[in-house]
SEROGU-483227 format. One record per atom (N, C-alpha, C, O): x, y, z negated. Coordinates in pm, whole numbers, plus 50000, padded with zeros to 5 digits. Each point is the difference from the previous one (the first is absolute). Example, Ala and Ser with C-alpha at 12.3 -4.5 7.8 and 13.67 -1.06 7.14 Angstrom:
BEGIN
513194943149220 499115011950000 500905012050000 501044999849934 498615010750138 500825011949994 499235010949927 500515011149983 
This chain:
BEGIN
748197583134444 500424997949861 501435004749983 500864996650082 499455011649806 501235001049953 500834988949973 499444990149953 502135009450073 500534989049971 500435001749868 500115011349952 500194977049977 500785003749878 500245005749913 499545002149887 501985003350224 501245004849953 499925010950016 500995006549969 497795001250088 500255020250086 499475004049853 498984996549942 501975011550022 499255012149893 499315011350105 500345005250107 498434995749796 498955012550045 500125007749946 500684999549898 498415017350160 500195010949909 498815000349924 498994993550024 501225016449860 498934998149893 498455002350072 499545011449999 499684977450063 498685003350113 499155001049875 499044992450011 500965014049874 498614999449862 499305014950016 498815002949995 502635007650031 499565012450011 500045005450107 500544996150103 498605018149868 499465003750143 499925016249947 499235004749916 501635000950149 500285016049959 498615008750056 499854999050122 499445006849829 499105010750057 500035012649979 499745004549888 500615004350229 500455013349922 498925012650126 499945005750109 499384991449751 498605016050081 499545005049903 499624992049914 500215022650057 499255006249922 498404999149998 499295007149929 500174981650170 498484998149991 499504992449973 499574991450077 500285009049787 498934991749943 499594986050013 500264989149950 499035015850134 498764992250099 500454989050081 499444989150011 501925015750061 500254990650091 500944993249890 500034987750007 500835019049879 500804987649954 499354988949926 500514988849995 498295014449945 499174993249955 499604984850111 499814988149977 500215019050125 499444987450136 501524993350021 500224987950007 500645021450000 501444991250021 499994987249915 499784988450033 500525017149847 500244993749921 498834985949988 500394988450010 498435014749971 498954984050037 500514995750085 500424988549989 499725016950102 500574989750144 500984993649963 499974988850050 501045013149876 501324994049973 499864992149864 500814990949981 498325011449932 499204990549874 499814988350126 500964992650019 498185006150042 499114988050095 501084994150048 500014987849991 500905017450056 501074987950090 501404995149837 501084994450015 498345010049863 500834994049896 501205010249998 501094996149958 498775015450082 501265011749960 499685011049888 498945004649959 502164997550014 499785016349858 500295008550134 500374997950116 499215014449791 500035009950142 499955011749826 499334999749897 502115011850175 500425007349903 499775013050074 500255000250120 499305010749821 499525012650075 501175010549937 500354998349883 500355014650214 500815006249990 499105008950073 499314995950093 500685022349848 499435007950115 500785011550052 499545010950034 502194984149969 500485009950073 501384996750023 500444991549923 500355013050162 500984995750063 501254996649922 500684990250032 499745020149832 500614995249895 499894987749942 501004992949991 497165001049939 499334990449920 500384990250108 500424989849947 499595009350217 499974988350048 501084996850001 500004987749991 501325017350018 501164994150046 500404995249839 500714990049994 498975015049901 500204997749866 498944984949939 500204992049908 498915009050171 498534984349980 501154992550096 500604991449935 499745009650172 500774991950109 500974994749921 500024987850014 500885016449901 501254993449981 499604986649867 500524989049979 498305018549950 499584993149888 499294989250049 500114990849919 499195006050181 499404989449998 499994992650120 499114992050028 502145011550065 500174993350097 499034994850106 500054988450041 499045021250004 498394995650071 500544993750137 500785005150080 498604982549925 499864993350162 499385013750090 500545003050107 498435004049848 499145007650107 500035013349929 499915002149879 500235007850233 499775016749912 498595002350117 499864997550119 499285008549780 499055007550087 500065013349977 499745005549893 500705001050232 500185012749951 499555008850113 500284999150120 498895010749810 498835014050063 501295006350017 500765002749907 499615001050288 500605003750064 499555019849993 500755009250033 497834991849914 499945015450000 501025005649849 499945012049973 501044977949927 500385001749903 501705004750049 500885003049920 499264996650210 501075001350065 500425012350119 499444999950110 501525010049857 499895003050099 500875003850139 501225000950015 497315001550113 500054991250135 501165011450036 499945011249948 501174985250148 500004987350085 500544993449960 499914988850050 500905012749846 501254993049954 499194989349864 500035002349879 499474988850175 499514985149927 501664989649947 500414988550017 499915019849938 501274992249878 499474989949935 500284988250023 498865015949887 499954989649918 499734987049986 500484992949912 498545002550194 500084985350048 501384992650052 500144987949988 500845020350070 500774995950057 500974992949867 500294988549968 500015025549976 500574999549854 499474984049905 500834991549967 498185007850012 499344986149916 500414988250130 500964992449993 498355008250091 500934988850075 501184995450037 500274988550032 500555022149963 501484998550016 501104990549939 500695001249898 499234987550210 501054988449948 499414990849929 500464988650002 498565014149932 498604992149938 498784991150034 499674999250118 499724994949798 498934987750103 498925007649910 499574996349891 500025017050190 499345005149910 499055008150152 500485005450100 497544991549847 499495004150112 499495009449982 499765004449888 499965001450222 499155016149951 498835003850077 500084999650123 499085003349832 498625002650006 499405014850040 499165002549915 500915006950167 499665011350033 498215003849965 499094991950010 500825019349959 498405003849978 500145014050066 500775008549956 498424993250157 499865011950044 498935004949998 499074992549974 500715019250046 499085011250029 499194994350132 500754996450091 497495001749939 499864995950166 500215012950109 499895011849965 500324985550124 500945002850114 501295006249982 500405008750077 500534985649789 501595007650018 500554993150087 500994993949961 498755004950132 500694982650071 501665007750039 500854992150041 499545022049944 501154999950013 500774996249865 501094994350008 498465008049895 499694994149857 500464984449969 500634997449897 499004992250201 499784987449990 501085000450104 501044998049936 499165003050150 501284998850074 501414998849966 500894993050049 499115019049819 501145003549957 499774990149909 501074994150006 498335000549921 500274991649881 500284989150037 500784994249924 498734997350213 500804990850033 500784996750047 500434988550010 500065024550045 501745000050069 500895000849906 501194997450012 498005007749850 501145001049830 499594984549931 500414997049888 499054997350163 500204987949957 498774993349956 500174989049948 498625015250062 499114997549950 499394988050039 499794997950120 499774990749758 499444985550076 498495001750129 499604992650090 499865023049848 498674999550053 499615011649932 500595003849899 498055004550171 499505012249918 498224996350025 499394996150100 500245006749782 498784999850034 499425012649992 500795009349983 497594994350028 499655014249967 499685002049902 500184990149929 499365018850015 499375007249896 499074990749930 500034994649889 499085005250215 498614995149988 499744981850000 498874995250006 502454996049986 500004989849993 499014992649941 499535004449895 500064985250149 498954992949890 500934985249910 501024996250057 498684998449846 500684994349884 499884984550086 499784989349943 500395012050188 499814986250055 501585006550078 501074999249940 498875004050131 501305011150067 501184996749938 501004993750034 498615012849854 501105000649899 500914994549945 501125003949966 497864976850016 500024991649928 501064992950103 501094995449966 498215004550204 500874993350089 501235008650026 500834993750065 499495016449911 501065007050036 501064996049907 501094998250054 498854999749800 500834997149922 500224986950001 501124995549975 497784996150055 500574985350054 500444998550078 500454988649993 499835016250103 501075000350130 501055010049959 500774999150096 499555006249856 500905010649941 501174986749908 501194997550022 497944997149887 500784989849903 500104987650106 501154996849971 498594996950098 500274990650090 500945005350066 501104994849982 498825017050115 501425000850081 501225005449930 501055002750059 498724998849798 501264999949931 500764988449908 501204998049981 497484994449965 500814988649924 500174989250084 501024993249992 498065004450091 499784987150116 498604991749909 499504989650044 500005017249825 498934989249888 498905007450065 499765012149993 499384975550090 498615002650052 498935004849837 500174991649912 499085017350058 499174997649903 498684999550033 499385006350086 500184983949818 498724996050048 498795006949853 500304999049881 498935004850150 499455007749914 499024986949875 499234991450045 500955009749861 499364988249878 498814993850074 500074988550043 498925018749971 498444992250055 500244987050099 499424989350015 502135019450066 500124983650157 500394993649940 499654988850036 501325010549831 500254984749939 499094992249943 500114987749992 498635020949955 499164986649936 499394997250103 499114991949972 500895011050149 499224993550076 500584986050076 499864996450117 500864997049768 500794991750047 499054987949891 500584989250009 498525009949920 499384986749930 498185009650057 499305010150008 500914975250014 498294996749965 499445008149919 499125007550040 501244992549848 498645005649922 500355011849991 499205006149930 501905002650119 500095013550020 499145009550103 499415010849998 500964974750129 499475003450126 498005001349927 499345008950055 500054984249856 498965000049991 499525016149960 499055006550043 501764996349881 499905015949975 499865008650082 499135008649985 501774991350129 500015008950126 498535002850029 499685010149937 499464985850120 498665009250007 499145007249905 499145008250032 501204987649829 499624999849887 500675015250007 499165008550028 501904995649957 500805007550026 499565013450115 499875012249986 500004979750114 499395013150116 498595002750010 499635008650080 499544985449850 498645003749977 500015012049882 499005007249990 501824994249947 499575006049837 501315013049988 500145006749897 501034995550268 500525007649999 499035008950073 500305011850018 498424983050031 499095008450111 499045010449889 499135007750040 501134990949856 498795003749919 500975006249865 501194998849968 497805007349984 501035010249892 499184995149823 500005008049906 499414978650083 499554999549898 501344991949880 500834991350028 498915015849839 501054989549898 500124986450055 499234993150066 501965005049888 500674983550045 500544995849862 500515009349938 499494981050011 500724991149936 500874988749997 499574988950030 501745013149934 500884991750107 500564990249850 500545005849906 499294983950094 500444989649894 501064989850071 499964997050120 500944998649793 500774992049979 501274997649926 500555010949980 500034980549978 501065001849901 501175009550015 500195006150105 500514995049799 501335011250000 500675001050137 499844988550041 500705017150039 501054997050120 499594995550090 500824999550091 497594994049947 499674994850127 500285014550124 500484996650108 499345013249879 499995007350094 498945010849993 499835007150099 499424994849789 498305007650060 500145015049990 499055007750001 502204995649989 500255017650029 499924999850163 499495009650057 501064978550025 500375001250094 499134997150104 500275003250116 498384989349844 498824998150042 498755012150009 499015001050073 501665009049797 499235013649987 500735006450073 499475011150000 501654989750082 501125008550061 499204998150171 499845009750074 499754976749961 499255002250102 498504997250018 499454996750105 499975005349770 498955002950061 500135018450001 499085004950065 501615002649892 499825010649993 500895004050159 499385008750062 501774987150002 500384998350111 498805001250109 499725008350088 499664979149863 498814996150109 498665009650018 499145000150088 501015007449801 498915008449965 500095014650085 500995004750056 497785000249937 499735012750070 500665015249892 499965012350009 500484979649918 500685013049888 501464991750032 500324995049892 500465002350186 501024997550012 501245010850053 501235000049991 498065006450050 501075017650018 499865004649835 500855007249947 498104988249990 500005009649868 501154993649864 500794990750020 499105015049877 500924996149874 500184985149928 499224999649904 501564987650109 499344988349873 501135002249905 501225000550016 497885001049866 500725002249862 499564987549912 498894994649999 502095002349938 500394990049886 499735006349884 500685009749964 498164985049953 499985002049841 500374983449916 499314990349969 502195013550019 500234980749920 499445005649824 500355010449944 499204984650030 498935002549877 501394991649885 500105004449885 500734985450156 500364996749874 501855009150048 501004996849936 499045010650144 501165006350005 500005016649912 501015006549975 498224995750006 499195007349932 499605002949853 499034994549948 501945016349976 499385006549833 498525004050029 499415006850085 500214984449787 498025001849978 499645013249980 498835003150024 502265008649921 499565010150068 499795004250124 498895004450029 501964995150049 499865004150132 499544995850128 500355002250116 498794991249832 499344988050089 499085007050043 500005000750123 498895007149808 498895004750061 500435016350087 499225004550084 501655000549893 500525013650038 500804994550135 500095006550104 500424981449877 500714992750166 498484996150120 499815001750120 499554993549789 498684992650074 499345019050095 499705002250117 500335006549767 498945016550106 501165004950050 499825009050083 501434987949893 501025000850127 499664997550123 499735008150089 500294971649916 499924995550089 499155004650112 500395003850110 498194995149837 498774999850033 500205014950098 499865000250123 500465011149797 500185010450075 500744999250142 499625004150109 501634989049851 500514998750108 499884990650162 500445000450115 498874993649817 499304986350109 498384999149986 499224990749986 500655024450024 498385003150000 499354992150138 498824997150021 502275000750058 499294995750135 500594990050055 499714996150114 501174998649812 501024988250009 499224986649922 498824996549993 502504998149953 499804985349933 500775005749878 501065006249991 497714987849884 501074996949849 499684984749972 498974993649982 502905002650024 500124985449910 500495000049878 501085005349971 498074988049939 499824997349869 500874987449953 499344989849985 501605009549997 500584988049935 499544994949899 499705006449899 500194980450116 499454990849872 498795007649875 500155001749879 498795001550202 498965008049959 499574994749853 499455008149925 500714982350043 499434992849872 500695004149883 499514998949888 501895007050141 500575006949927 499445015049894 500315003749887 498385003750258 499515007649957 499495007249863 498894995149980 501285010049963 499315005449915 498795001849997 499354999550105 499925003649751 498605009650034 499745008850062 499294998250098 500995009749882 500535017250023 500605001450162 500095011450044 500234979250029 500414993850109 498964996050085 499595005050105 500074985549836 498624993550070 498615006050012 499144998650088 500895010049773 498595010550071 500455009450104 499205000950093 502285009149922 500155008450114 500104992650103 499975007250100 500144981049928 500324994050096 498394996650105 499655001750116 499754992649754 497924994050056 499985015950015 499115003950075 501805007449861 498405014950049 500635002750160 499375004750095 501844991749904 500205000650125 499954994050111 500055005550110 499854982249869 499224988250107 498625008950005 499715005350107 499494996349786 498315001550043 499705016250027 498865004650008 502145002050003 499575017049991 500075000450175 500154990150072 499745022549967 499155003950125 501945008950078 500975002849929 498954998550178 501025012150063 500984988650053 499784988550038 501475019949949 501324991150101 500154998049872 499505005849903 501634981150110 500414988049914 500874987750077 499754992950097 501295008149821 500804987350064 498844992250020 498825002849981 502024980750084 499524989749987 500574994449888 501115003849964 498344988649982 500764991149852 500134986650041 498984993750027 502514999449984 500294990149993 500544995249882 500865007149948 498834981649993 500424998649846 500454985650019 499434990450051 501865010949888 500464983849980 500394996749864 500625007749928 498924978250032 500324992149913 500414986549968 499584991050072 501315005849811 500124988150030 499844989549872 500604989649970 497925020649946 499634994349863 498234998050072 499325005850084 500524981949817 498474996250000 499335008049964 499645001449883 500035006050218 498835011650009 498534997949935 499505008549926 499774978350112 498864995849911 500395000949830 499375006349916 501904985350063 499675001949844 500695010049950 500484996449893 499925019250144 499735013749964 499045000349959 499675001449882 499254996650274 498815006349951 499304994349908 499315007549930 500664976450040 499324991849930 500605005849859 499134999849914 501875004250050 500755002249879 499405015149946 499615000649883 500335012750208 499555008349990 501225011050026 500115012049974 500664979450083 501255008150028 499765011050114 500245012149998 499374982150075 499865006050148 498595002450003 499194993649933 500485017350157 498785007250009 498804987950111 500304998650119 498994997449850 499124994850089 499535007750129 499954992950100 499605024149919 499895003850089 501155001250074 499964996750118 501195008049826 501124999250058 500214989950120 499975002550121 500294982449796 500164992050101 499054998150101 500254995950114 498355007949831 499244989650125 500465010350119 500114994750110 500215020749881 500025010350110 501704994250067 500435003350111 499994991349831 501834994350015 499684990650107 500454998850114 498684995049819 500374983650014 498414995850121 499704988250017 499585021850044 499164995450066 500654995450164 499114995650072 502425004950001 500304996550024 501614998149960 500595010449970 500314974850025 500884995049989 500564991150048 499534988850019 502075016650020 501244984950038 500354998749905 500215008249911 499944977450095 500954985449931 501325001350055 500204995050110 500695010649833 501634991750029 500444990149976 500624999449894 499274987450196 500714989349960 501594997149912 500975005750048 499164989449880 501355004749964 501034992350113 499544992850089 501975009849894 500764992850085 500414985850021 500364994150102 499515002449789 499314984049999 499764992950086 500634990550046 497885016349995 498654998250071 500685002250179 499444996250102 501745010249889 500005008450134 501694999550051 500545008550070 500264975749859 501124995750068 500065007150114 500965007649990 498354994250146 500754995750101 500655016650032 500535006150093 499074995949783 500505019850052 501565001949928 500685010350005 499674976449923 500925000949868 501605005750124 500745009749983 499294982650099 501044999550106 500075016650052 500965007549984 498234994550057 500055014950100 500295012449879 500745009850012 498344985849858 500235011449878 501704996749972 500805009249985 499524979950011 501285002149922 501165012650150 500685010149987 498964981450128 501335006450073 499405014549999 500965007749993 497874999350012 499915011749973 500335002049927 500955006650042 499184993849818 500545005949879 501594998350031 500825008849972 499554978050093 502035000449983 500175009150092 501085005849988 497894999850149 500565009150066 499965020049940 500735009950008 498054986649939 499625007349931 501755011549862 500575011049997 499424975149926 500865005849918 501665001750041 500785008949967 499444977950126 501215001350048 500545013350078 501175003749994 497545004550099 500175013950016 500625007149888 501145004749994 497604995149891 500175010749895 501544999549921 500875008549983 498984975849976 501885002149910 500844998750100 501124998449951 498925001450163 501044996650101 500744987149966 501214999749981 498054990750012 500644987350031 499724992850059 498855001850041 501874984150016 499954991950082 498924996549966 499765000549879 499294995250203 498344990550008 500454984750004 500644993150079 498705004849798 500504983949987 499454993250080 499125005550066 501084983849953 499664985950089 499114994849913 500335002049883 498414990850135 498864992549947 500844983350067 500024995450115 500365001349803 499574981550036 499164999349983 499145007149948 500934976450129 498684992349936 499744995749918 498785000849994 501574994649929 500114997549864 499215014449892 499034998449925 501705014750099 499925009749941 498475003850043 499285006549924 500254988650215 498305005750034 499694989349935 499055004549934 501054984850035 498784984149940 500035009449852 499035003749934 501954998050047 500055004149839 498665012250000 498974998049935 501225013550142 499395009649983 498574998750088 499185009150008 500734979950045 498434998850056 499574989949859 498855003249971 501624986649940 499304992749948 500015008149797 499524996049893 501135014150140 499855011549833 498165004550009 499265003950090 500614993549797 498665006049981 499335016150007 498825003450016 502695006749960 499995011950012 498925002749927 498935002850053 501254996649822 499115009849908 499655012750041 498905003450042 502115003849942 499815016250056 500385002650112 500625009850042 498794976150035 499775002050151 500615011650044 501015004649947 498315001550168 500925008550107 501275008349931 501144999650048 498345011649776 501075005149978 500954986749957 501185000250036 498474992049912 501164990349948 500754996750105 501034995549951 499075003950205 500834994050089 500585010449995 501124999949948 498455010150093 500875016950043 500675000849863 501155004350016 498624993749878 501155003449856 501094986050031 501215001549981 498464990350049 501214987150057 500885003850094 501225000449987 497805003950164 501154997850084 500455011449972 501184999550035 498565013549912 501285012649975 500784992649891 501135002950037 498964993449910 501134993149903 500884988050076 501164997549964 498344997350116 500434991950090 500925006450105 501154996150022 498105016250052 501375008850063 501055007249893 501224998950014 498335006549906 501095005449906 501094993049958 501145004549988 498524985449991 501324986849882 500404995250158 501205000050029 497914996450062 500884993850119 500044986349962 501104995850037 498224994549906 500254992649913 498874988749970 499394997049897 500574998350231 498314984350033 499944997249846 499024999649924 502604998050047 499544987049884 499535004649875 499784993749896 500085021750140 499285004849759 498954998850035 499294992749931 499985015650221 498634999250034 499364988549980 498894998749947 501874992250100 499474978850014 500284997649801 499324991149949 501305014049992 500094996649889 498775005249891 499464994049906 500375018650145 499035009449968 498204996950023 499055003049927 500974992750155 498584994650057 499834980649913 499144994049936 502275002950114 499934982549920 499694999749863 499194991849956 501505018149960 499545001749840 498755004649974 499554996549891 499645011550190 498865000149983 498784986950009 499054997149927 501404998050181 499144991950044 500324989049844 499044996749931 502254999350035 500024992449924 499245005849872 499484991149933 500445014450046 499235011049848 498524999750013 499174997949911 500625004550215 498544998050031 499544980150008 498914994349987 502345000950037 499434983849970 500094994949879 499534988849981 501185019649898 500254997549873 498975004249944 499514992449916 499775021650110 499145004049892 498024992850051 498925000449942 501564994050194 498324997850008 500124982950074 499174995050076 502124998549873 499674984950030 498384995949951 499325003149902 500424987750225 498854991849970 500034991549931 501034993349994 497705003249918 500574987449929 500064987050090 499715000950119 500734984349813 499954988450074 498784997450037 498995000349930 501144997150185 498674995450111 499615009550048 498804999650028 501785010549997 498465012350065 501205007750083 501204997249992 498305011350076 500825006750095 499555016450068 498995002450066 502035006949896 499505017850022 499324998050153 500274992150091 498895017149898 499785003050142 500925014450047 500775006849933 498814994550212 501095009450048 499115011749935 500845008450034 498384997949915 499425012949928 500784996149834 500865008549976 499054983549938 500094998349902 501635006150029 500385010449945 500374982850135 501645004749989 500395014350031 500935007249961 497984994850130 500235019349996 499705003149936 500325011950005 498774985149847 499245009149910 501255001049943 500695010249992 499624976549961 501384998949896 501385006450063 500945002849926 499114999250215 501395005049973 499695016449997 500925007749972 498244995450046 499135012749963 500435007749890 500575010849988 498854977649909 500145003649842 501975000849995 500735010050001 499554978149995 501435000649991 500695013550055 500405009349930 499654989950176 500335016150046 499785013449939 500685010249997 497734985249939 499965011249954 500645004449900 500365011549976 499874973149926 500665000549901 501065007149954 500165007649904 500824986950219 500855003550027 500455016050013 500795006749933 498574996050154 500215014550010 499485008649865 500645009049946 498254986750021 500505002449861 500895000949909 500115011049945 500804977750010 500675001849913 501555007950037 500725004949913 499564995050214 501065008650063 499585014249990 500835006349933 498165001450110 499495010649958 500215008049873 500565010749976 498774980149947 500735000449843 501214997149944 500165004849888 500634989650151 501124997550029 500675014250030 500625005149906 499335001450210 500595012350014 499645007750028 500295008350086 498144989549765 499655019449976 500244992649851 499005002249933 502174988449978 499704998349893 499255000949888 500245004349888 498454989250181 498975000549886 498825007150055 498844996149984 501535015450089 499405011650004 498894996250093 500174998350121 498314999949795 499114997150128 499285006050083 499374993950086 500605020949900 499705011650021 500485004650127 499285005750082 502054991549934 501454997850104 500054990850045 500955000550079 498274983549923 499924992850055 499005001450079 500034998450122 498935004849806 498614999350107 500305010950092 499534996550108 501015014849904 500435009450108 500614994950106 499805003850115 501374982849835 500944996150091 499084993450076 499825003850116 499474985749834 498914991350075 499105004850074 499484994150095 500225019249858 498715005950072 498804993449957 499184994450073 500795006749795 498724992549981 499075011749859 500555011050014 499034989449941 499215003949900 500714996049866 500594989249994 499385019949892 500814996349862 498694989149961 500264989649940 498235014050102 499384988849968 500014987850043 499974990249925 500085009350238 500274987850053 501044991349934 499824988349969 501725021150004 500834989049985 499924995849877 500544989149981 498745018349884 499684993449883 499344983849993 500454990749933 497915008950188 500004990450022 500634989450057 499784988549962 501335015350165 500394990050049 501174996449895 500204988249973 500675023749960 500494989549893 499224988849868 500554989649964 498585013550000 499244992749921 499564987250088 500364989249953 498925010450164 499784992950097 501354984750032 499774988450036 501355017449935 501104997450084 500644989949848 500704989949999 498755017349896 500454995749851 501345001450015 500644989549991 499905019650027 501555005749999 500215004049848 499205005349922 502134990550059 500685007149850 500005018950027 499975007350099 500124995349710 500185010950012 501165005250081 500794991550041 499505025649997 501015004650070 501034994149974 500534993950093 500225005749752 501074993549952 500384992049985 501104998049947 497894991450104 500434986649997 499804993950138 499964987750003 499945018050095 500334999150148 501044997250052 500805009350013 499634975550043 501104997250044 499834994150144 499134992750047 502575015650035 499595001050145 500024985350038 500594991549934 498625005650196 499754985550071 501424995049969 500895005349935 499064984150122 501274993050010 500264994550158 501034993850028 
């Protein structure tokens, strides 16, 4: 564990500088999975110019972009710096690989690396430079019970290439549950692409979707919050589940009641049953305390890299607080805390920040006399509250503008119509911030 007081270097980015495609494409997943950006440069000018801008913990850099004998440029990026470097050679340059690690290089791999290689090379690359072990998302939930119940659930259905449907509320994690079954999968050298459906103009939704598809003809496509879908969406989507040739796999996640779509006529009935003939449940975080501890010091180690600041100290006090919060927006809601928590440097707004909620959530859904919430009833409600909340801040500073709000949220201009009506919020102009 990091102490304290050590400032780190920015460990978020991860320089990749190759003119191929193919492999930056694999770089870069590999460095998505262990929680890094990974920025591509394809030539010796673009890298030292990407290098100064974004300060990368790790450069991976195709050593045939250099030329032999004189391997400068690793030396150059490491120099005086906590900065690691990553060699890619040609197979058998081994005079090639010699020279790059006498210029400084953390390690070279070949050409032909596979996205498991890769993945461990840059985790040992960022470990022997910051001293922050990283542990890849999947080993932390395997820290509750009902996560651990998933795990076979999980390796049975990464063995097989049929649609998956992955449900559970906002922020539990289920990008990251589609991240390994596609890991675990036999298309795991191949492409996983993200279609977030509410990040997304309703024009360009279906022209992103024969993108995708093209591109992860033999890969994985994940569908964010599929219920979002359109018409026009949902039929290219069933012709492509049921048509014949290569074809991603379709993993689709949501975190709206999928039955009453379809019961409503929103959502396509064939659609889902081809979605939804197998599906995981994400428990929310709630449900799954005992992971609350290990998520938070990942995230303080996590960000304290990125802004370079001291990694705060957890009391005890400060874990009772944050094991007994209901975490509405579960997993992202801790990671939007504790980065605000390293930034300000500052236990007591975070402890102030989490206490006003909880109190808001006991104001708006007190029980009456004699009766008493159960522990589901208090997550529903601090649910709503939260959501509330983020609502009216949204609007707040897109003034009014809901168009610009629902973008900020990532949600649908329709969704957030309902959830403001839902929420019975004042008009834009008469929106006044929490207290």
């Amino acid at each position: 564990m990091v102490s304290s007081g050590m400032l780190l270097p920015r460990s978020g980015n991860v320089l990749i500088v190759t003119t191929d495609s193919g492999t930056t494409a694999l770089y870069t997943e590999a460095a998505a999975r262990l929680g890094l950006h990974a920025v591509h440069a394809a030539n010796r000018a673009e890298s030292l110019q990407r290098f100064e801008q974004i300060a990368p913990v790790v450069v991976i850099l195709d050593l045939a972009l250099i030329e032999a004998p004189q391997l400068q440029l690793p030396r150059r990026l490491t120099d005086g710096r906590q900065i690691a470097v990553i060699g890619v050679a040609p197979v058998g340059k081994l005079r090639m690989v010699v020279e790059a690690m006498l210029s400084g290089a953390a390690d070279v791999l070949n050409k032909h690396a596979t996205a498991h290689e890769v993945e461990q090379a840059i985790q040992a690359a960022v470990t022997g430079v910051t001293g922050v072990s990283i542990t890849r998302e999947e080993d932390l939930f395997r820290l509750s019970p009902k996560m651990q119940a998933l795990e076979p659930v999980v390796a049975r259905l990464a063995a097989v290439s049929s649609p998956v449907l992955i449900r559970g509320e906002s922020g539990v994690g289920k990008e990251v549950i589609a991240r390994v079954l596609h890991r675990r999968s036999d298309r795991s050298e191949r492409s996983f692409l993200k279609l977030a459906l509410t990040a997304l103009p309703a024009e360009d939704v279906l022209s992103e979707l024969e993108g995708a598809v093209a591109a992860a003809s033999d890969g994985t496509l994940f569908v964010d919050e599929i219920g979002e879908a359109s018409a026009a969406l949902q039929a290219r989507l069933l012709s492509i589940l049921a048509g014949k040739g290569p074809k991603p796999r379709v993993i689709a996640a949501t975190s709206a009641d999928m039955n009453r779509l379809v019961t409503r006529g929103v959502f396509r009935k064939e659609l889902y049953k081809r979605l939804a003939l197998v599906t995981i449940d994400i428990p929310p975080l709630r449900e799954r305390r005992e992971e609350i501890n290990a998520l938070t010091h990942r995230f303080l180690e996590r960000f304290a890299c990125e802004f370079q600041r001291p990694m705060p100290l957890v009391t005890r006090s400060m874990a009772d607080l944050l094991r007994g919060y209901a975490w509405p927006g579960n997993v992202r809601e801790l990671e939007s805390i504790v980065r605000r928590w390293v930034v300000l440097g500052d236990e007591s707004s975070v402890r102030a920040q989490i206490e006003a909620r909880q109190r808001a959530v006991r104001r708006r859904h007190a029980a009456p006399a004699g009766t008493a919430l159960g522990l589901l009833e208090i997550g529903r409600g601090a649910a709503r509250e939260a959501e509330r909340v983020a609502l009216q801040e949204a609007l707040l500073r897109t003034r009014g503008n809901r168009a610009a709000a629902a973008r900020e949220l990532k949600i649908s201009y329709r969704t957030l119509l309902q959830k403001l009506a839902g929420a019975k919020l004042a008009p834009p102009s008469r929106v006044k911030r929490l207290g």
